[in-house]
C-alpha positions in Angstrom: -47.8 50.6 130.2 -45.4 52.1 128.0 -44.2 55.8 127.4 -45.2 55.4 123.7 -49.2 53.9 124.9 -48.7 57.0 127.5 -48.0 59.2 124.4 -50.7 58.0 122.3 -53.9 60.4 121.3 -56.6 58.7 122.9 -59.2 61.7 122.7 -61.0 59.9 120.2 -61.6 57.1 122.8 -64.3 56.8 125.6 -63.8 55.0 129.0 -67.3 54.0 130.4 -66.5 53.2 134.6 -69.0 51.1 136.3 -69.2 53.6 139.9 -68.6 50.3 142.7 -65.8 48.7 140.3 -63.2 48.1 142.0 -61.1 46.6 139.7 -61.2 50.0 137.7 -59.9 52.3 140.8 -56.5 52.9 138.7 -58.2 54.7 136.0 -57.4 58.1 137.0 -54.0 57.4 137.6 -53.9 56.3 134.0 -55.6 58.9 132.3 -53.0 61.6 134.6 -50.6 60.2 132.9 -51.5 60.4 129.3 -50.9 63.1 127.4 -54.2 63.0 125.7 -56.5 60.7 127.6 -59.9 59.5 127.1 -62.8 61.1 128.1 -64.8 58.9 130.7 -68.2 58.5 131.6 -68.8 56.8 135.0 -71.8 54.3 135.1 -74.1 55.3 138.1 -75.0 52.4 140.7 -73.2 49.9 138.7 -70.6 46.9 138.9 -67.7 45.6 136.5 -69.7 43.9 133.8 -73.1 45.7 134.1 -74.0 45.5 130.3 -73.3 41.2 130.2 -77.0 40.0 131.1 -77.0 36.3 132.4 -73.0 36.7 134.2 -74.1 38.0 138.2 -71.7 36.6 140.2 -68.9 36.7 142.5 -64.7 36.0 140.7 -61.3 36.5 142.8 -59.1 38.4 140.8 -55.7 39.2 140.7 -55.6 43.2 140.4 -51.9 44.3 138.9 -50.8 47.9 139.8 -49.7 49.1 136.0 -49.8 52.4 136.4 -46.2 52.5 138.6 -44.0 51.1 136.5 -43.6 53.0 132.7 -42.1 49.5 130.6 -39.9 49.8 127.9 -41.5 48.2 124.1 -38.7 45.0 125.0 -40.3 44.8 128.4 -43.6 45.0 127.7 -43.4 42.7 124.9 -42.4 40.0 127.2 -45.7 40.4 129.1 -48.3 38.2 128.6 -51.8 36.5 130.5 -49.6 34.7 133.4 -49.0 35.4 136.6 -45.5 34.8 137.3 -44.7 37.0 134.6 -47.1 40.1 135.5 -45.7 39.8 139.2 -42.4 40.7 138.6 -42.7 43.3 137.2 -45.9 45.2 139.0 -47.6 45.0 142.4 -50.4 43.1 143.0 -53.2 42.2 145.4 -55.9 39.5 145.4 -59.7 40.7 145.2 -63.3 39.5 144.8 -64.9 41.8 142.3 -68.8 41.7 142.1 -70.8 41.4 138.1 -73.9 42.9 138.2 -76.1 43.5 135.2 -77.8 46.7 134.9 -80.7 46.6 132.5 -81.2 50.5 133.0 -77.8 51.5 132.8 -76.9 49.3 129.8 -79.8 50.2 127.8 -79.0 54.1 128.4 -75.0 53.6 127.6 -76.0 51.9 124.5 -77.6 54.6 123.1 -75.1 56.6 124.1 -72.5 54.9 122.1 -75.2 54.3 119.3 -75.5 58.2 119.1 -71.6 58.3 119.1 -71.6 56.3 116.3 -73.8 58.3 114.5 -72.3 61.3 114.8 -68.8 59.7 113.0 
């Protein structure tokens, strides 16, 4: 994260949080920092990837603690999908994250963002 993402208006933008995601948990954090954050709806009963029919299962993860460290543009343009980068720069642990379809909860969250849409 960068002061000039922190910065950024992101009122126009909607975070949907599946509720037993534990991968999310830093979400808060985030949006505290921002100066206009997104508003966020929180997914009842649900786990990370609950509107991907056909993907249940159990995946390790690395989880990266980005909301403590503010980069610099230079820094963070250095960052990219590997670990030995990510890790010096933020903390890190090592988790099992459940994905769980929700049928219910997909189909409601759909129309949500369909009714979104609609309103642009």
């Amino acid at each position: 994260m960068t002061q000039e993402l922190l910065d950024q208006d992101y009122s126009n933008t909607t975070v949907i949080i599946a509720q037993n995601d534990i991968w999310c948990s830093d979400y808060r954090e985030f949006a505290s920092q921002c100066k206009r954050p997104p508003r966020k709806w929180v997914a009842k009963d649900c786990y990370h990837g609950f509107m991907i029919p056909g993907k249940e299962k159990t995946i390790p993860i690395v989880k990266y603690v980005t909301t403590e460290n503010v980069l610099s543009w230079g820094q963070f343009n250095t960052l990219g999908p590997n670990h030995e980068v990510l890790k010096s720069y933020f903390d890190y642990t090592w988790l099992t994250i459940k994905l769980l379809y929700n049928e219910k909860e997909c189909i409601m969250y759909m129309n949500k963002i369909l009714k979104e849409c609609q309103s642009l």
